[in-house]
C-alpha positions, 0 to 999 in steps of 0.5 A, a space after each residue: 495470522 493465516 486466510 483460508 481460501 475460503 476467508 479471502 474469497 469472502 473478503 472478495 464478495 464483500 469488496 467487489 461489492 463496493 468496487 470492480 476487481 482491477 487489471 492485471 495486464 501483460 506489458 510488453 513495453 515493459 517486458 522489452 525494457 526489463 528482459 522478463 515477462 512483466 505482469 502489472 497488477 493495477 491497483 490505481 484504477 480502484 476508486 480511490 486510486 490505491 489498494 488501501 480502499 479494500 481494506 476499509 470495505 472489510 474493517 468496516 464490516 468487521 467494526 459495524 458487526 462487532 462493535 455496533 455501538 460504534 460512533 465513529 473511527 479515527 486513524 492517521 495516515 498519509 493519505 490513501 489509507 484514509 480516503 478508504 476509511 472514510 469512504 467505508 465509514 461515511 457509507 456505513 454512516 459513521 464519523 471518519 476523523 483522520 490525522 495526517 503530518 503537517 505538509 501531508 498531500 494537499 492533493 490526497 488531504 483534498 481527495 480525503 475531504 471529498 470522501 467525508 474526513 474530517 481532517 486534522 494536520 499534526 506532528 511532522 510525519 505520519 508516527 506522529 501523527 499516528 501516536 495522536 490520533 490513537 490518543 484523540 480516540 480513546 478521549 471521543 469514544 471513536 473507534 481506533 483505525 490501526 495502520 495494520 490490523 487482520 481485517 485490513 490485511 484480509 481486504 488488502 489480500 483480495 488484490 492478490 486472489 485477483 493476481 494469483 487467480 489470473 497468473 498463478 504461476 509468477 516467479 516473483 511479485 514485488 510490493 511496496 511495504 509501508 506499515 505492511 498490509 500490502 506485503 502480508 496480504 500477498 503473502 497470506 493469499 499466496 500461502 492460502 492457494 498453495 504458490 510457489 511465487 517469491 515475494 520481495 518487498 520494497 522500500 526506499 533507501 531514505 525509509 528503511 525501517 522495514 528493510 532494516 527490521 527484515 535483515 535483523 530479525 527484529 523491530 528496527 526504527 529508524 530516526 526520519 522517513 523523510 522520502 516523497 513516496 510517502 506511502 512507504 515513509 514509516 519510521 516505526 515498524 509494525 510488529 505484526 507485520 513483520 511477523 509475516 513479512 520476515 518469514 515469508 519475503 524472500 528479500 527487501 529491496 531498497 530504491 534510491 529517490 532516483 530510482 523511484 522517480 524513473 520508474 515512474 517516468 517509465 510507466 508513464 512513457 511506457 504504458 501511459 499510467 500515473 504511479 505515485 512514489 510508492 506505487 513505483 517503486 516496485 518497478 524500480 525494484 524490477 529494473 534494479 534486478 533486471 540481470 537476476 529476473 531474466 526470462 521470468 514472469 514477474 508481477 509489480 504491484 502499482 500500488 497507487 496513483 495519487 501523486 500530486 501535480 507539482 511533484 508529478 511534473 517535477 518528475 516528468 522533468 526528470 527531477 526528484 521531488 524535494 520532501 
């Protein structure tokens, strides 16, 4: 898979459309408490609160366009990937039935409900969940949602043209990888402009798959994903996504549970943010490396903000929310 600039500042028309480009903004709170100049590219300030919400703008232009006898999609997730489907489908008005794990986000079910979802709880993490969805599709003639698909990944990559556009000359970006469109789209618009700029991926130490998959050059499942970022809590690796992200991440980086919640401690106490796990957890990967990033102008993907008030305050408390 390959984006012409061109294609990517296509899929930035379509997207900025339907939402204002988000900041990226130099912190010197951070930078001072990591010794590097960081960049935070914020993605919680899109409409949905998380990157996932370009993706559905463009899948959905992609769907409408080629299959517009279309009913309908259906698509699991644990929680930010569907609130942008069903913004982008009930807006191009279309069914939007998604499937979440038992115990999902009561937060992110109710954010997903407000945008349209018709919301089915099922199995006990987000594979499962994921492994009914694409059969209940294929039964109601709805249009199957993919947690990784071309036009998701060239929506996703817009965030990546705005970072680049603005700081073309990072040293290094960290991003979360959960299927793996976030990691791939900011590899692809990357490679499309010509940069130079390291991407290191990041994982939790309790959701290791893609790490795994990574180091072996292989598919890697592993047997439980059971962390409170959930928007890394894959236990199945996306075979496509590993075709970008294994040869063109520099590294894998796992974060503690630990370390995911003081990062997002950091962001609050530092520059007054909300970061889900997720959204944390390449902070976490910074302050990890903070003796190899010395100097460097960095950028960290706060991917998301939707965390729910329990857990949020738990954090704040200097806990770690149990899963």
């Amino acid at each position: 898979m390959k984006f012409t600039v061109a294609e990517l500042q296509a899929a930035a028309g379509l997207v900025h459309a339907r939402m204002d480009p988000t900041p990226q903004i130099h912190w010197p709170t951070l930078s001072r408490r990591v010794g590097a100049e960081v960049w935070v590219k914020h993605e919680n300030h899109a409409p949905t609160g998380a990157f996932k919400v370009r993706g559905g703008v463009t899948y959905l232009d992609w769907l409408v366009r080629t299959h517009p006898g279309s009913r309908g999609i259906c698509t699991a997730t644990r929680g930010n990937h569907g609130q942008s489907q069903a913004r982008a489908a009930v807006a191009a008005g279309l069914r939007a039935l998604v499937y979440v794990p038992h115990g999902n986000s009561v937060e992110k079910n109710a954010a997903m409900r407000a945008f349209g979802a018709e919301l089915v709880e099922h199995g006990e993490d987000f594979d499962t969940a994921r492994e009914e969805a694409f059969c209940v599709a294929e039964a109601e003639g709805l249009s199957i949602v993919p947690p990784f698909h071309k036009e998701l990944v060239r929506g996703v990559a817009t965030y990546a043209l705005e970072l680049f556009g603005t700081v073309p000359d990072l040293d290094t970006v960290y991003v979360p990888i959960g299927c793996g469109s976030g990691i791939c789209g900011t590899i692809l618009a990357r490679d499309a402009m010509g940069l130079k700029t390291k991407v290191v991926g990041v994982v939790s130490e309790a959701a290791q798959t893609a790490k795994l998959s990574f180091e072996a050059g292989a598919l890697v499942e592993t047997n439980a994903a059971r962390t409170f970022a959930d928007g890394m809590a894959v236990r199945v690796p996306v075979a496509d996504a590993l075709a970008i992200y294994g040869r063109g991440a520099e590294r894998v980086v796992a974060v503690s549970e630990e370390e995911i919640a003081e990062a997002m401690r950091v962001y609050f106490t530092d520059i007054h943010n909300i970061a889900e796990g997720a959204g944390a957890a390449p902070l976490a990967a910074l302050m990890q490396e903070r003796d190899r990033m010395k100097d460097r102008k960095v950028g960290v993907i706060l991917s998301g903000g939707n965390v729910d008030m329990n857990w949020y305050r738990t954090v704040l408390g200097g806990g770690v929310p149990e899963v």
